[in-house]
Backbone as a ProteinNet text record, in pm:
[ID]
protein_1_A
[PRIMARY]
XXXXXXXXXXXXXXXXXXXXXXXXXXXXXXXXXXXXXXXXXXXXXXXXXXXXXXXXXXXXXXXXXXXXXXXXXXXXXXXXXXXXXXXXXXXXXXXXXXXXXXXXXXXXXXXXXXXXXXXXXXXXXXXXXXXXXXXXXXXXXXXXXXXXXXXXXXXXXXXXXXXXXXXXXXXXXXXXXXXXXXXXXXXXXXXXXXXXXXXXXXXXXXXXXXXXXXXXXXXXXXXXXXXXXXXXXXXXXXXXXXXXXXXXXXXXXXXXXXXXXXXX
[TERTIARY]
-4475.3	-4374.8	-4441.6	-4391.5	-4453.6	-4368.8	-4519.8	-4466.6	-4498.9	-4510.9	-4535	-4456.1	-4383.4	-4279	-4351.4	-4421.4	-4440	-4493	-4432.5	-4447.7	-4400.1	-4332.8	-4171.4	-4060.9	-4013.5	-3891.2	-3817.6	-3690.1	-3679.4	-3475.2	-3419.1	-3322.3	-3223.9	-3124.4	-3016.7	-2907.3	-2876.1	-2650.1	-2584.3	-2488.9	-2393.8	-2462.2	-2519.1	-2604.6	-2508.7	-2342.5	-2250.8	-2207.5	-2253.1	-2174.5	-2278.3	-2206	-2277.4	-2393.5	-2467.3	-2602.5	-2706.5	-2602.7	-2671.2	-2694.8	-2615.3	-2621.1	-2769.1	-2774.4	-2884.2	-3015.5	-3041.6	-3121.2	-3181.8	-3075.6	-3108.6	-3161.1	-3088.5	-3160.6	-3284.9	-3333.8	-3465.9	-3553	-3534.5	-3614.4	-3625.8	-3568.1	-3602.2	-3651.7	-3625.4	-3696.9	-3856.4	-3875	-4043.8	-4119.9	-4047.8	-4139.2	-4077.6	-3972.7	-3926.2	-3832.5	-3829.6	-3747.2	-3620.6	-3499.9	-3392	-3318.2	-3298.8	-3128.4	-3001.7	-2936	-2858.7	-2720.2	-2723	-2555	-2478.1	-2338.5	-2244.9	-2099.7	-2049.1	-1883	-1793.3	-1796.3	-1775.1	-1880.1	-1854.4	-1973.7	-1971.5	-1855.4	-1843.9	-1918.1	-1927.4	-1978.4	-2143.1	-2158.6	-2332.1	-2423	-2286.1	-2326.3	-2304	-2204.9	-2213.2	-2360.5	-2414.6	-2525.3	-2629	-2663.5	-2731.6	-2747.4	-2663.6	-2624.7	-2692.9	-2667.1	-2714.8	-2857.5	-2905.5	-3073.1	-3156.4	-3127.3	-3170.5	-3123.8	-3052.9	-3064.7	-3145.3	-3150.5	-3255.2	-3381.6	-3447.5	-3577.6	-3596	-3698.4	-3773.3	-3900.7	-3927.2	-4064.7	-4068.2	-4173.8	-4179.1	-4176.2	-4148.6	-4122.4	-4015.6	-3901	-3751.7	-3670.3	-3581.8	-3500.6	-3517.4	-3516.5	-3581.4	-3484.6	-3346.4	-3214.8	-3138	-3094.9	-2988.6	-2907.8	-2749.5	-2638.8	-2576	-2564.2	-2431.1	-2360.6	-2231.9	-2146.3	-2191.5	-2185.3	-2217.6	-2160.4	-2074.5	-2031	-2111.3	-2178	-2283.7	-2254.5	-2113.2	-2055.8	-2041.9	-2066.6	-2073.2	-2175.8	-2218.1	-2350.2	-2393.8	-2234.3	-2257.9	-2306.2	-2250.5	-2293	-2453.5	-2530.3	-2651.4	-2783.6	-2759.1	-2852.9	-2853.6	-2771.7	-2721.6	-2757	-2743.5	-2824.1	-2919	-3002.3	-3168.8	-3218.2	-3157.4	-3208.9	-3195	-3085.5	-3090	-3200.3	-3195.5	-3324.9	-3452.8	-3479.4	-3620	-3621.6	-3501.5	-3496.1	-3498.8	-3507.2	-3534.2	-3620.1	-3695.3	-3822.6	-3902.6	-3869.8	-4023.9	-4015.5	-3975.3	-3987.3	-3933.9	-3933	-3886	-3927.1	-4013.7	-4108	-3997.9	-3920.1	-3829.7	-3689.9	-3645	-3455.9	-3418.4	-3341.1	-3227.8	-3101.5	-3107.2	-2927.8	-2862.9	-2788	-2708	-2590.3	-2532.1	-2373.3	-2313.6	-2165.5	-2116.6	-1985.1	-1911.9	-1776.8	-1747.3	-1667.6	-1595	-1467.2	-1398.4	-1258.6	-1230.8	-1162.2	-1121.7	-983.9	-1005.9	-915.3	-939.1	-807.1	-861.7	-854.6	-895.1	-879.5	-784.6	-687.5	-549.9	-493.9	-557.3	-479.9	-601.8	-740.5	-802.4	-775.8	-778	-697.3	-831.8	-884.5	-941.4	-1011.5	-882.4	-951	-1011.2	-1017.3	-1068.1	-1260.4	-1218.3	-1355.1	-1398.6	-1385.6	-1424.2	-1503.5	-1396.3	-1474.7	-1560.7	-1565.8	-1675.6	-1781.4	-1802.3	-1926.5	-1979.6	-1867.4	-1920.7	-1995.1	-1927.7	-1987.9	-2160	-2139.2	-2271.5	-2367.4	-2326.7	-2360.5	-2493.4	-2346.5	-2371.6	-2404.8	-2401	-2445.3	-2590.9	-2617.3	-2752.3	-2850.9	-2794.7	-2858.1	-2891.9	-2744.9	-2763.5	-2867.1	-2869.7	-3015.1	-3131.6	-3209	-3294.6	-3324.6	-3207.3	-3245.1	-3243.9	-3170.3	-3174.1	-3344.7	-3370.9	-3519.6	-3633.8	-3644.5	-3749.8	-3859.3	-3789	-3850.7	-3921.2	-3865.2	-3957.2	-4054.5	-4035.6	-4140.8	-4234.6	-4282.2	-4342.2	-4414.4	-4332.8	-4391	-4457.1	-4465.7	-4557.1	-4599.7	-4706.5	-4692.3	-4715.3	-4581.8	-4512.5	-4426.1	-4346.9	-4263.7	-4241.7	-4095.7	-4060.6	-3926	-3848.2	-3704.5	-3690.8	-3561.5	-3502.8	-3395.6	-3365.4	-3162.2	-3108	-2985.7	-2925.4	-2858.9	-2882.1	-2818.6	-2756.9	-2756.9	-2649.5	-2699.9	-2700.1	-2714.4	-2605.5	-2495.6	-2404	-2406.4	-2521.6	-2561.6	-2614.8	-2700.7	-2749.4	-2652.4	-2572.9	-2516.5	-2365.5	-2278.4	-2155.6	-2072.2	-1927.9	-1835.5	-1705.1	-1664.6	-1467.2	-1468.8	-1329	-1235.5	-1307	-1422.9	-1519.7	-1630.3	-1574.3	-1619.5	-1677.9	-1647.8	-1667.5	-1730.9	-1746.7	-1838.9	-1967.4	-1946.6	-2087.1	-2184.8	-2067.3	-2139.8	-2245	-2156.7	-2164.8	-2307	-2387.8	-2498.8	-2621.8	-2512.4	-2626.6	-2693.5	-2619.2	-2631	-2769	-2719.9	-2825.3	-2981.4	-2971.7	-3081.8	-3161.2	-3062.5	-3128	-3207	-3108	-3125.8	-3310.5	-3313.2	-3429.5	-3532.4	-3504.8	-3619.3	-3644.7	-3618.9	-3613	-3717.3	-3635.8	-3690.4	-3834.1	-3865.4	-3952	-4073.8	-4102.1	-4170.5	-4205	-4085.8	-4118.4	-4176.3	-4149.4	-4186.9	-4316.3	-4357.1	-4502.4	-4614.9	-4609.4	-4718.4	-4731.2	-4612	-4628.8	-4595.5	-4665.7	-4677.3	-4576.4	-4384.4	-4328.8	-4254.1	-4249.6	-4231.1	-4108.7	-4003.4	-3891.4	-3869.5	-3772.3	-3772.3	-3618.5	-3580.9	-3444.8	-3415.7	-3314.7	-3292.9	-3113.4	-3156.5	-3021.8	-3021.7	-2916.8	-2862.8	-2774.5	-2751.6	-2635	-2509	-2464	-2344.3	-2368.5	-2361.7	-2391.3	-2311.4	-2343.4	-2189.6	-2175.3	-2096.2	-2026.4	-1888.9	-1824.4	-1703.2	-1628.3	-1735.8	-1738.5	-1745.7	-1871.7	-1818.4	-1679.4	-1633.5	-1498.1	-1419.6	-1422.8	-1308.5	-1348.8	-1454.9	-1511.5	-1467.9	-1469.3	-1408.5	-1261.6	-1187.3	-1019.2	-949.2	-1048.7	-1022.5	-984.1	-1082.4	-1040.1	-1021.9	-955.7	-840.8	-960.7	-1106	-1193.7	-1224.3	-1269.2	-1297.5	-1496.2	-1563.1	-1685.3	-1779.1	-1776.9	-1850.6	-1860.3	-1725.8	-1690.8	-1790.3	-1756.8	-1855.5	-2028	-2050.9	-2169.5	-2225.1	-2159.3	-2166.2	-2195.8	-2138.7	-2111.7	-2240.1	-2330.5	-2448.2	-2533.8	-2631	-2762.9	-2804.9	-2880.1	-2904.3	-2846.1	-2667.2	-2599.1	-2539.6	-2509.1	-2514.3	-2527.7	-2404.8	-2449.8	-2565	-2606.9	-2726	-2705.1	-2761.1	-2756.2	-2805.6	-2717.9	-2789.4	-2909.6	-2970.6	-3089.9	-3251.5	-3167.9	-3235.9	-3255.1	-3162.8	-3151.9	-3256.2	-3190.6	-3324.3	-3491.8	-3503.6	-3628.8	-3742.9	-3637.7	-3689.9	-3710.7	-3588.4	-3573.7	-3738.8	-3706.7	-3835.9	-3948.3	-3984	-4105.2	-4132.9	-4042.1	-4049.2	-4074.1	-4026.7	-4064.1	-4154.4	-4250.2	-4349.2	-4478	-4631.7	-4726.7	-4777.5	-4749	-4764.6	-4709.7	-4597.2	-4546.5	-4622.1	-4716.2	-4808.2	-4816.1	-4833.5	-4827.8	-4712	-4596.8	-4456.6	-4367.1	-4386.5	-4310	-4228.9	-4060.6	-3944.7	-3927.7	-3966.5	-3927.5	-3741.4	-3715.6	-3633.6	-3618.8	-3627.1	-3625.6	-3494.2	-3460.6	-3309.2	-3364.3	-3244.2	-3219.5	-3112.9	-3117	-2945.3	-2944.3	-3014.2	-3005.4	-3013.3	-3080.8	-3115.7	-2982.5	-2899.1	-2762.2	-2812.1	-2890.9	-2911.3	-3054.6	-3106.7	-3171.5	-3134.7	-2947.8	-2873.6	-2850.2	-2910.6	-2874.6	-2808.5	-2674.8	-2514.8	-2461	-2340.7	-2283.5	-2139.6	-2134.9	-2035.7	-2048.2	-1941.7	-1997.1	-1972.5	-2056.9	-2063.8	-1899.3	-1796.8	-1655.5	-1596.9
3145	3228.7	3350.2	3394.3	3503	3605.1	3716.3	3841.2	3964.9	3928.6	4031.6	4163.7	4217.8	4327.1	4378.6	4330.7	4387.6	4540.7	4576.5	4735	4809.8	4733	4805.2	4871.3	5001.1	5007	4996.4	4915.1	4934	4962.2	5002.1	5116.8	5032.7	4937.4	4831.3	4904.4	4907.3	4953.5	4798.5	4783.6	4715.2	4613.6	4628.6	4545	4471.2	4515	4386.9	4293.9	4258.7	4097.6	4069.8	3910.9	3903.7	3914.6	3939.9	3968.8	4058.5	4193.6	4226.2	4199.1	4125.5	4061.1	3954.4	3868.4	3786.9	3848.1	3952.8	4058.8	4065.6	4138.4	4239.7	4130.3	4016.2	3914.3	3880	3844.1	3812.3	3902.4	4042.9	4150	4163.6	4162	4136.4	4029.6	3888.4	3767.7	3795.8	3862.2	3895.3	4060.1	4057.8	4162.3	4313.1	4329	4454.5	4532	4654.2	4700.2	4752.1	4761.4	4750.1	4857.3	4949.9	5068.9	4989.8	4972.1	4928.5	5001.6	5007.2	5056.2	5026	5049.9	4991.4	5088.9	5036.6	5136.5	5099.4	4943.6	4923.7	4883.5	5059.8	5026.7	4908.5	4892.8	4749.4	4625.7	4626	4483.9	4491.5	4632.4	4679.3	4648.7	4718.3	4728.7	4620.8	4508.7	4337.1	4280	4326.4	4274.1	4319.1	4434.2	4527	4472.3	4425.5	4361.2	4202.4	4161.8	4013.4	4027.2	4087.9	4071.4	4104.9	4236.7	4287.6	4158.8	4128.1	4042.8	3927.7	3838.1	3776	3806.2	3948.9	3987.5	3989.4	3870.3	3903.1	3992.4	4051.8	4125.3	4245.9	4293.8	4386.4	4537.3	4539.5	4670.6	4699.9	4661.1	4701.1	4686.4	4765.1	4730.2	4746.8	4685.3	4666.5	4723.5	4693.6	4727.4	4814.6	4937.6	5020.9	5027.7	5066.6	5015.2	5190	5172.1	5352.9	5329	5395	5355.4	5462.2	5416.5	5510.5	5460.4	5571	5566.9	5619.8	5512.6	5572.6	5636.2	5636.4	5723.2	5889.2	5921.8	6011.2	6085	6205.8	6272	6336.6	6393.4	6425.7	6382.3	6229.5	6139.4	6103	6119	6045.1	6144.8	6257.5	6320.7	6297.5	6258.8	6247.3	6084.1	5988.3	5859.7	5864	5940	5919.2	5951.3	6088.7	6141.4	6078	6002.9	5898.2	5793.6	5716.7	5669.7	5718.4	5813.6	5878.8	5934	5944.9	5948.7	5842.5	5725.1	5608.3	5560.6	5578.5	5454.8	5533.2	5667.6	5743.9	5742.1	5683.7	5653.4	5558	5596.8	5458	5401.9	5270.9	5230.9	5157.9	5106.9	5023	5079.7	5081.4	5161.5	4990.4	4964.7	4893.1	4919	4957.7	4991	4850.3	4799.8	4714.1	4715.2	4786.5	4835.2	4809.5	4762.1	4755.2	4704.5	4722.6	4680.9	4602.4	4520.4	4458.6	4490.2	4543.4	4526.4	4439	4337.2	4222.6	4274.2	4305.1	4356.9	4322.4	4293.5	4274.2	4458.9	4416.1	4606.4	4643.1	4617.8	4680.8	4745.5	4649.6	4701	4772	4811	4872.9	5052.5	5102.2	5225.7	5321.8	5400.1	5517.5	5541.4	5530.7	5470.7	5383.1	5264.5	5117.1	5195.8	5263.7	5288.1	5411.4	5470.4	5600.3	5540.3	5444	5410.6	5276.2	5187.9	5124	5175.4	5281.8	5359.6	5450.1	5500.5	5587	5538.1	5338.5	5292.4	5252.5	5126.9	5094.7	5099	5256.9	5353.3	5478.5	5524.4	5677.3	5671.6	5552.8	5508.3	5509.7	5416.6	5393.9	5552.8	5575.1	5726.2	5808.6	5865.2	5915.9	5845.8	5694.9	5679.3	5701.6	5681.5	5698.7	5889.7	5948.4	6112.8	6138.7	6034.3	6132.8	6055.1	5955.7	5876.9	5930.5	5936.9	5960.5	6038.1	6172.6	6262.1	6223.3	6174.4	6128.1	6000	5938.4	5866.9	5903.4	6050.8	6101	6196	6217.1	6272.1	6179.4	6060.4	5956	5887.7	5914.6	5819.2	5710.6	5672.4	5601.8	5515.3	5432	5321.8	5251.2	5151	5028.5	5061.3	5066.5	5038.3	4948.4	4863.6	4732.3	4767.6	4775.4	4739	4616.6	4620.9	4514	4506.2	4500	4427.5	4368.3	4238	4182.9	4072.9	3979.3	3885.7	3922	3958.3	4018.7	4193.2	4188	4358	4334.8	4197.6	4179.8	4091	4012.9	3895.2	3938.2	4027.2	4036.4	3937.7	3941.3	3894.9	3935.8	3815.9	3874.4	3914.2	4008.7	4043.1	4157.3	4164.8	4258.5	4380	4386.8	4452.9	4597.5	4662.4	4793.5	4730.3	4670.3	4613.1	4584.6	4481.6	4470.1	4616	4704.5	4835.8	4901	4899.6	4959.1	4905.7	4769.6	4725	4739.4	4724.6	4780.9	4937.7	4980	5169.6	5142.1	5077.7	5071.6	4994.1	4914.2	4865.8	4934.6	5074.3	5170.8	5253.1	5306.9	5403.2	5353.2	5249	5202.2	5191	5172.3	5152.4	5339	5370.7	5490.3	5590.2	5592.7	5598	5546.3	5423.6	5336.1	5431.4	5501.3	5536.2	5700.7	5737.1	5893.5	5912.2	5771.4	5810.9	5701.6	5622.2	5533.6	5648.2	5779.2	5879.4	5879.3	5843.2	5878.9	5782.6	5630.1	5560.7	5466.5	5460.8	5478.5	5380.2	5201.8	5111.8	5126.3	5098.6	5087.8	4959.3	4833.2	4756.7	4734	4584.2	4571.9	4401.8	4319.6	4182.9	4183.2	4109.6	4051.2	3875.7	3894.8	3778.4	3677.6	3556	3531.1	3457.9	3340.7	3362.2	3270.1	3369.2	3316.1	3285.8	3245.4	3210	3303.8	3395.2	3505.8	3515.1	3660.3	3633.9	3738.3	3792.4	3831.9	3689.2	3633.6	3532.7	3443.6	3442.2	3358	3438.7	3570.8	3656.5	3634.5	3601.4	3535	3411.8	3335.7	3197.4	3191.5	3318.2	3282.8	3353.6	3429	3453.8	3308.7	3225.8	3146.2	2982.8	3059.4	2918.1	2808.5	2837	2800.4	2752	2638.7	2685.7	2727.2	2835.8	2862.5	2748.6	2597.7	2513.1	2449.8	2488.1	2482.3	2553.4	2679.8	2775.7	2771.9	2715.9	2697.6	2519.2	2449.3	2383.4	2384.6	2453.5	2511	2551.6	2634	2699.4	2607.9	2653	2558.5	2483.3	2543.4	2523.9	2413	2408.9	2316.6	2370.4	2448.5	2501.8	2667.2	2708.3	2814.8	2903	2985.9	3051.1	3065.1	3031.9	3123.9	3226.8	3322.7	3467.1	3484.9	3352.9	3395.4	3365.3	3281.4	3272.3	3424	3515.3	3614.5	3685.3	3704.9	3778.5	3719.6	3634	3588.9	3702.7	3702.9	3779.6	3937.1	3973.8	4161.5	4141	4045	4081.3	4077	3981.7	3979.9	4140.1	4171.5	4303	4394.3	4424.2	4496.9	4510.6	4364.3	4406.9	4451.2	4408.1	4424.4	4339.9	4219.7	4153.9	4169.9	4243.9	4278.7	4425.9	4483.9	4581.4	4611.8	4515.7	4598.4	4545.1	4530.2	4516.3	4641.1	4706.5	4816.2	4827.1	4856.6	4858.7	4758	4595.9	4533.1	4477.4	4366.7	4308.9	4151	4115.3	3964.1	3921.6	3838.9	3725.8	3604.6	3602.8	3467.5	3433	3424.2	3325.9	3208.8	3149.1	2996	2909.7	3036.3	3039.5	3041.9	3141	3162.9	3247.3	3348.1	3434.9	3398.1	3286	3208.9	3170.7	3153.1	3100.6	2957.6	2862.1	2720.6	2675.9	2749.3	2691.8	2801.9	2766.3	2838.8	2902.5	2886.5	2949.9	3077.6	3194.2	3250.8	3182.3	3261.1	3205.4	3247.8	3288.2	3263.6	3292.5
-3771.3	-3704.7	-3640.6	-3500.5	-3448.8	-3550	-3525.6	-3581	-3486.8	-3352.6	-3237.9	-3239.2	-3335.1	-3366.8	-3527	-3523.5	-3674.4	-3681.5	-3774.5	-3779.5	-3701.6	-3583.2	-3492.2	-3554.2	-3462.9	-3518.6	-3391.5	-3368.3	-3292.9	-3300	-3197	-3206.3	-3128	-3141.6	-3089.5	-3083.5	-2884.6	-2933.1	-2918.3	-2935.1	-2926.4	-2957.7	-3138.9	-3169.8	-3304	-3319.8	-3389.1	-3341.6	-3192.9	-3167.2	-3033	-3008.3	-2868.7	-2841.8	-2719.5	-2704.2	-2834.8	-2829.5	-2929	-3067.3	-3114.8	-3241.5	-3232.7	-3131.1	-3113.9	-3092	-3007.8	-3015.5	-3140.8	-3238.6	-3330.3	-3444.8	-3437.5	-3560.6	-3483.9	-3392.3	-3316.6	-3432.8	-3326.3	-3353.9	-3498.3	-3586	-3724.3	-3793.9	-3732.8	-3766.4	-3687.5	-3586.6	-3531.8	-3598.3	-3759.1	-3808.8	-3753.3	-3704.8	-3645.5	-3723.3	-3777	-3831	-3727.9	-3799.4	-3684.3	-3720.2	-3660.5	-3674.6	-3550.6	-3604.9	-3584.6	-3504.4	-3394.2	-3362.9	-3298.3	-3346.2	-3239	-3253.3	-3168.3	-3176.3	-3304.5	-3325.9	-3457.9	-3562.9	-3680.2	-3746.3	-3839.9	-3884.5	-3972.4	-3950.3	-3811.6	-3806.5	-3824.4	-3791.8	-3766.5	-3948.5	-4063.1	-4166.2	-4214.2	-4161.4	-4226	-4170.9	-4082.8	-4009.4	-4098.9	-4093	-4191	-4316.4	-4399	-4537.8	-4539.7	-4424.1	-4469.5	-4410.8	-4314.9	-4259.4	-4395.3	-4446.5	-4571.9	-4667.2	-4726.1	-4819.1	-4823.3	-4698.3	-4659.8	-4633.7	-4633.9	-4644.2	-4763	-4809.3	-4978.1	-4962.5	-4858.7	-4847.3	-4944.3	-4969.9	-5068.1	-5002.6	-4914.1	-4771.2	-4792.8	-4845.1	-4872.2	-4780.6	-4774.5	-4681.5	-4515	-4430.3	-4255.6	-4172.5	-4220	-4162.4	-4194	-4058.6	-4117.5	-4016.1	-4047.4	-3976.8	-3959.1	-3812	-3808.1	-3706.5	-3725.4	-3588.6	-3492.1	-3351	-3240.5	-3101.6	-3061.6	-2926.4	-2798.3	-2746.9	-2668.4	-2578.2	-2484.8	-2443.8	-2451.7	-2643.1	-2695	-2681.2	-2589	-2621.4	-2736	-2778.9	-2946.9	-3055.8	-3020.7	-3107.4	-3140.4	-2991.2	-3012.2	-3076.5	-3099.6	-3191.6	-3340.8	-3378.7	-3518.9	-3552.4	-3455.6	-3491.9	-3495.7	-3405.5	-3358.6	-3464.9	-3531.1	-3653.8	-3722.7	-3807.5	-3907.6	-3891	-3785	-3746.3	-3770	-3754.1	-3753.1	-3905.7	-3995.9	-4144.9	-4228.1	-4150.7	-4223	-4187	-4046	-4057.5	-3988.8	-3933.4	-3909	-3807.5	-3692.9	-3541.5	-3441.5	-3307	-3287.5	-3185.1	-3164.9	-3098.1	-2969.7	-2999	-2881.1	-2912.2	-2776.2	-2764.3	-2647.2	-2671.3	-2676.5	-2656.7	-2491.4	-2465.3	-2435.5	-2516.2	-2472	-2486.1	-2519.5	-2485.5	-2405.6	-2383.1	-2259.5	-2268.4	-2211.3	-2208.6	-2076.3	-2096.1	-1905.9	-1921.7	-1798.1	-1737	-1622.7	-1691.9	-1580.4	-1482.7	-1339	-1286.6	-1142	-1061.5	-896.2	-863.4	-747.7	-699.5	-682.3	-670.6	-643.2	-806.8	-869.7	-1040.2	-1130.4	-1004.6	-1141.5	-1135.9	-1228.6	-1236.5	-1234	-1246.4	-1247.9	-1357.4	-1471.6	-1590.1	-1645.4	-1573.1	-1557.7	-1527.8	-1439.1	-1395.9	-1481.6	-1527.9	-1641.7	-1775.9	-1826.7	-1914.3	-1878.8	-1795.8	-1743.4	-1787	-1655.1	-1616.5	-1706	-1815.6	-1952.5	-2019.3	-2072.5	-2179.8	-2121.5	-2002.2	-1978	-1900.9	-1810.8	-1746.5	-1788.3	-1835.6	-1889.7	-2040.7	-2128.7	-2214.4	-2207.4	-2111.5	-2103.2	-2104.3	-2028.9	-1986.6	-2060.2	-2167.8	-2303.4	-2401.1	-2413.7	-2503.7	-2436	-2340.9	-2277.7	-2295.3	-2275	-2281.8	-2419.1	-2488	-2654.8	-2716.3	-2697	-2713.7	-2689.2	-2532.6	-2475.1	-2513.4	-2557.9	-2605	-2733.9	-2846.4	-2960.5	-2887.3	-2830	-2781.6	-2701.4	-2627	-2558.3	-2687.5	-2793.9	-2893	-2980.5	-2962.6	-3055.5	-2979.6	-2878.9	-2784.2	-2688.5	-2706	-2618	-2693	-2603.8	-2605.6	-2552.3	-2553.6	-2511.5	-2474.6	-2370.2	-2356.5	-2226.9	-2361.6	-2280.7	-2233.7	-2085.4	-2091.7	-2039.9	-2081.3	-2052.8	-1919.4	-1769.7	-1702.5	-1653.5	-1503.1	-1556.5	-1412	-1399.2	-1246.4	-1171.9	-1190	-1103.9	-1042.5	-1125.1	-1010	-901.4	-895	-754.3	-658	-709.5	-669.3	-624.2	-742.2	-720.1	-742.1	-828	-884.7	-865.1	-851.4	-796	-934.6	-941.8	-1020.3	-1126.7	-1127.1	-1219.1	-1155.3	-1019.9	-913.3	-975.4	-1091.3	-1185.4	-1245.8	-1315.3	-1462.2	-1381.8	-1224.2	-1168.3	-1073.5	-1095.8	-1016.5	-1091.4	-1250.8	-1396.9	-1384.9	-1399.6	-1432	-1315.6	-1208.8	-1075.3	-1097.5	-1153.4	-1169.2	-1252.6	-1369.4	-1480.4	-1459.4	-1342.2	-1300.7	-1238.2	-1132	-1046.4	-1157.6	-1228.7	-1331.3	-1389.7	-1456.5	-1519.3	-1430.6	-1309.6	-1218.6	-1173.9	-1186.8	-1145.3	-1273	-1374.5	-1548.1	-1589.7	-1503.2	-1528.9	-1474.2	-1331.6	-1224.3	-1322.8	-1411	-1434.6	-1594.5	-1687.4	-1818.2	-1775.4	-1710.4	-1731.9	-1788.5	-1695.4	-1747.4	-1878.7	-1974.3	-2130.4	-2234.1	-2117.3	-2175.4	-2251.1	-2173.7	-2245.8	-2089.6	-2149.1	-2064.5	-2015.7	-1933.5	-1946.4	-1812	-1868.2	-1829.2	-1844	-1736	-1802.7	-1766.1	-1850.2	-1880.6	-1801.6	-1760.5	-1665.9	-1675	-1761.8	-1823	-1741.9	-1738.9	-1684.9	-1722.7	-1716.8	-1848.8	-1950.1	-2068	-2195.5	-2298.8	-2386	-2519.4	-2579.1	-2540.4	-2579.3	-2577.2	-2646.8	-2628.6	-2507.7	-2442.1	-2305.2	-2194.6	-2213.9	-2086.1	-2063.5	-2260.2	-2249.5	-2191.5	-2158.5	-2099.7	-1922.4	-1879.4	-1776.3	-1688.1	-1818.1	-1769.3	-1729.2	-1829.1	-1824.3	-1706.1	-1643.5	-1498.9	-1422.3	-1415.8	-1302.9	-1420	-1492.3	-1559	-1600.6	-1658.7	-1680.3	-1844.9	-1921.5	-2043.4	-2004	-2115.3	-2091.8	-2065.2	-2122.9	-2084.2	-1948.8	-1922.8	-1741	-1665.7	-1678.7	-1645	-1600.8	-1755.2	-1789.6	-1743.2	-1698.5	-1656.8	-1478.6	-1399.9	-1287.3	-1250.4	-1341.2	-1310.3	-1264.5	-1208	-1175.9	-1297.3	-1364.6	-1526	-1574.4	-1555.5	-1622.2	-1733.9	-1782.4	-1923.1	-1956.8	-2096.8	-2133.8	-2191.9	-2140.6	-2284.4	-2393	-2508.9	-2644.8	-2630.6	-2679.3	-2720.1	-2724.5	-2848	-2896.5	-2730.7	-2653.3	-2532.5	-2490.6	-2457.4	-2368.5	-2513.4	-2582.3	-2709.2	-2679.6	-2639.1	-2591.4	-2548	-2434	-2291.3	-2343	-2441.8	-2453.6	-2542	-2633.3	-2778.5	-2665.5	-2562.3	-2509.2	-2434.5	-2337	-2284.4	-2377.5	-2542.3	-2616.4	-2706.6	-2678.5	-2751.9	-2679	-2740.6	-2666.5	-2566.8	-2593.2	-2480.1	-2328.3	-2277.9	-2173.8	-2169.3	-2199.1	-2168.4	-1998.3	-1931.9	-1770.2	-1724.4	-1767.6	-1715.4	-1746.9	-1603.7	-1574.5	-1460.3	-1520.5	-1373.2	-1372.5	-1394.1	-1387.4	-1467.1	-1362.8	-1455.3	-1436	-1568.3	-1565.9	-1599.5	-1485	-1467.2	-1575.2	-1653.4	-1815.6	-1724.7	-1608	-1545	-1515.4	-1562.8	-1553.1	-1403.7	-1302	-1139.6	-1044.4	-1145.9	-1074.6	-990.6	-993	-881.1	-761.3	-736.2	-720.2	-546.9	-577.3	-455.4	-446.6	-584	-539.5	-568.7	-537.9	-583	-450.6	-394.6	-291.9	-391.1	-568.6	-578.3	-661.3	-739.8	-798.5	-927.9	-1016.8	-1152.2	-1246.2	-1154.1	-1238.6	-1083.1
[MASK]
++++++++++++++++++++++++++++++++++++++++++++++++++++++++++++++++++++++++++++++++++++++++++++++++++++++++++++++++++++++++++++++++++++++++++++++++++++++++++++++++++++++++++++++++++++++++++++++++++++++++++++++++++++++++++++++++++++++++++++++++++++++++++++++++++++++++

């Protein structure tokens, strides 16, 4: 078994379900210690509970679980610190947070777009500024974000959710050009539709079940999570050493162009 994370710590949002759930078990099955967060902490500390129980290593416990609204700027000093009170540091940040609002334009409200752009926006942003700094103070690092093939491509009915990830692609490429001096990678994974319980909210737009969907793609088929975890663990370890600004598409060559439809 690879252990290319070993002696990592690395720092997961919206790491109780979905992408990040697959993530965060990766990164702990490749030797990585994990802080864990999400908006609901319950699911972070059921996660937390079983990774740890399944580690017989004599290192103790690998996993710790806190709720965090990344939205929250308040919020994110008070995780980092717990973090940095349990494992000393933190070698990889992991924004993957994010919410979708399924809406045509006529019915998306203002608020539709507030919290969009808060959660996987201005989310992103807040970890990167509350991070950075301890990683310029040990240094360097690794940050992954999450993306999306519809930042480059575009999607009916999710026209905010695909702006939301375009922002975050600028954002990282941008991030990428000003922390390289300190050694401190920043990359990002643009996924495309995977077995989640986001893409099923995907499919029921256009009266779809997800294997429909996933069928539709070039590929033929949905991703597993643990596919898109592939790509983040590789960007975060040492082996992606001169991969900077980049971002690597897991879309199954939806954004490629060899289909004339969109992927919902």
């Amino acid at each position: 078994m690879s252990h290319e994370l070993a002696k990592k710590v690395a720092f997961i949002t919206g790491a109780g379900a979905g992408l990040g759930r697959g993530i965060s078990e990766l990164c702990f099955e490749r030797g990585c210690s994990v802080f864990l967060a999400d908006v609901n902490g319950a699911s972070v500390e059921e996660l937390a509970a079983m990774l740890n129980a399944g580690n017989h290593a004599v290192e103790g416990q690998r996993a710790v679980a806190a709720a965090l609204d990344v939205s929250n700027e308040q919020q994110w000093p008070t995780v980092v610190d717990a973090c940095k009170s349990a494992f000393g540091r933190i070698d990889v940040l992991v924004c993957n947070a994010g919410i979708m609002i399924t809406s045509d334009l006529e019915r998306t409200t203002l608020d539709n777009w507030n919290k969009t752009m808060n959660v996987n926006a201005l989310g992103v942003f807040l970890g990167n500024h509350a991070v950075a700094p301890l990683m310029k103070a040990q240094g360097g690092g690794s940050i992954v974000c999450t993306a999306l093939m519809c930042a480059v491509r575009g999607c009916s009915q999710i026209a905010v959710y695909c702006a939301s990830k375009g922002a975050v692609r600028m954002l990282c490429k941008s991030l990428a050009m000003e922390l390289i001096p300190f050694n401190i990678r920043v990359n990002t994974v643009s996924p495309g539709t995977s077995d989640t319980a986001m893409n099923e909210r995907l499919a029921d737009l256009t009266h779809q079940t997800p294997e429909m969907v996933g069928e539709a793609s070039p590929i033929g088929r949905l991703a597993q999570p643990r596919e898109i975890a592939e790509a983040v663990v590789f960007l975060a370890s040492d082996r992606a050493s001169y991969m900077v600004g980049a971002d690597v598409a897991v879309d199954g060559a939806i954004t490629c162009g060899l289909t004339g439809s969109s992927p919902v």
